[in-house]
N, C-alpha and C positions, 0 to 999 in steps of 0.2 A: 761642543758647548761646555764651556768652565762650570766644576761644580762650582754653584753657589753656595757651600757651606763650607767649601775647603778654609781653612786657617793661613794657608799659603798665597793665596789672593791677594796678588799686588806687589808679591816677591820679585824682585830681579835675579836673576838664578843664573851665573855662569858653567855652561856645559864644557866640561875637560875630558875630551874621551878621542882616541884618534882611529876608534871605529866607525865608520861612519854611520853604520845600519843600527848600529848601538846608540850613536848619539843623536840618531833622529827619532830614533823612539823614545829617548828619553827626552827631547823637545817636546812632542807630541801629548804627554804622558804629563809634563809642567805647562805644557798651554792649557791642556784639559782642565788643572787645577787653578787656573788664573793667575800665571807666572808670569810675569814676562821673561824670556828666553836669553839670553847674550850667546852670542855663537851657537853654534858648537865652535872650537878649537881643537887641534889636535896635537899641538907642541909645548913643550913647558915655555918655551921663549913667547908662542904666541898668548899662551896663558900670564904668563909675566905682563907683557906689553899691555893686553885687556884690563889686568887687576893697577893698572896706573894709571889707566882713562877713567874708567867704569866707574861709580858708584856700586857695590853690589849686596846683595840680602845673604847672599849662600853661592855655595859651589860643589857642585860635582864634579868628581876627581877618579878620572880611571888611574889604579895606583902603577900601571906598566903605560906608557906612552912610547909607542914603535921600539919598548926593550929598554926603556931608559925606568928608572924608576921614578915619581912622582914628587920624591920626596921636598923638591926646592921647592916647588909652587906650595905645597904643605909645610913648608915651615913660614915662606912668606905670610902665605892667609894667616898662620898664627901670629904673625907681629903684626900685623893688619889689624888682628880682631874680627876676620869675615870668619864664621865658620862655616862646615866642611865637610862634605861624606865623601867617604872614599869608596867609589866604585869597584871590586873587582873580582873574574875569575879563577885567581888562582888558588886563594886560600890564603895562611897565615906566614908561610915563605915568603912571598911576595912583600907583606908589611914588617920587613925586619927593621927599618928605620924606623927612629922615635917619632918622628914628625906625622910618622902613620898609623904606628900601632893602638896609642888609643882611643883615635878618629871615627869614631861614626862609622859602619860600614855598612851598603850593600852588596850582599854575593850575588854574581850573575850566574842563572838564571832571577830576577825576582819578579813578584807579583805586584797586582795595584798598589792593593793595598799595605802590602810592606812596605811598598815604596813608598807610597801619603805617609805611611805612620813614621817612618824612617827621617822624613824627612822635616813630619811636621815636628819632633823630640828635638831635630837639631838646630834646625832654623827660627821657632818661635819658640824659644825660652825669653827673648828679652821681648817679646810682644806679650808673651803671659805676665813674664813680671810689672812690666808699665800697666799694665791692665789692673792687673791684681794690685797695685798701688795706687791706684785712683777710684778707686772702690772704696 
């Protein structure tokens, strides 16, 4: 059942992760909060291919994809304008690219609520701003 108070409610959220067990939980975890879901994916190509159908609110980005690094799909989003957390276990080696480094991050393992709060700092800055301007 979607919280009803989540901020995220009604988000389109693409999943980038080429774990599966990983990125089913983290479907599970943005249904809970009233996300709609796109993929998961697990490729930068197939990430590429979704971000030029899609309309999207946000994305999550495991920053290693089968050893590759992440980094094309995170410089795209950045000309795009979708922002962008970048998922990962490895720590701060892994984000030696600019296009990562100063991205949003969650470390895996992480919890609920890291996760909501994580997500709701990077996804809804421009729904607080519209907000706060029509006020």
């Amino acid at each position: 059942m979607p919280k009803a108070s989540s901020r995220l409610a009604g988000l389109r959220v693409l999943v980038v992760d080429d774990e599966l067990l990983v990125a089913l939980h983290i479907e599970t975890l943005l249904e809970d909060l009233g996300c709609e879901v796109i993929g998961p994916v697990p490729t930068i190509e197939k990430a590429l291919a979704v971000m030029r159908d899609e309309h999207l609110d946000g994305v999550l980005l495991d920053a290693n994809l089968d050893g590759y690094s992440s980094a094309p799909v995170a410089a795209d989003l950045r000309a795009r304008g979708v922002p962008f957390v970048v998922v990962t276990g490895y720590g701060q080696l892994e984000l030696a690219s600019p296009a990562l480094t100063d991205a949003p991050r969650l470390s895996k393992p992480f919890n609920d609520t890291e996760f909501e709060a994580t997500l709701t700092a990077a996804f809804c800055a421009d729904r607080r701003a519209s907000t706060t301007i029509g006020q």
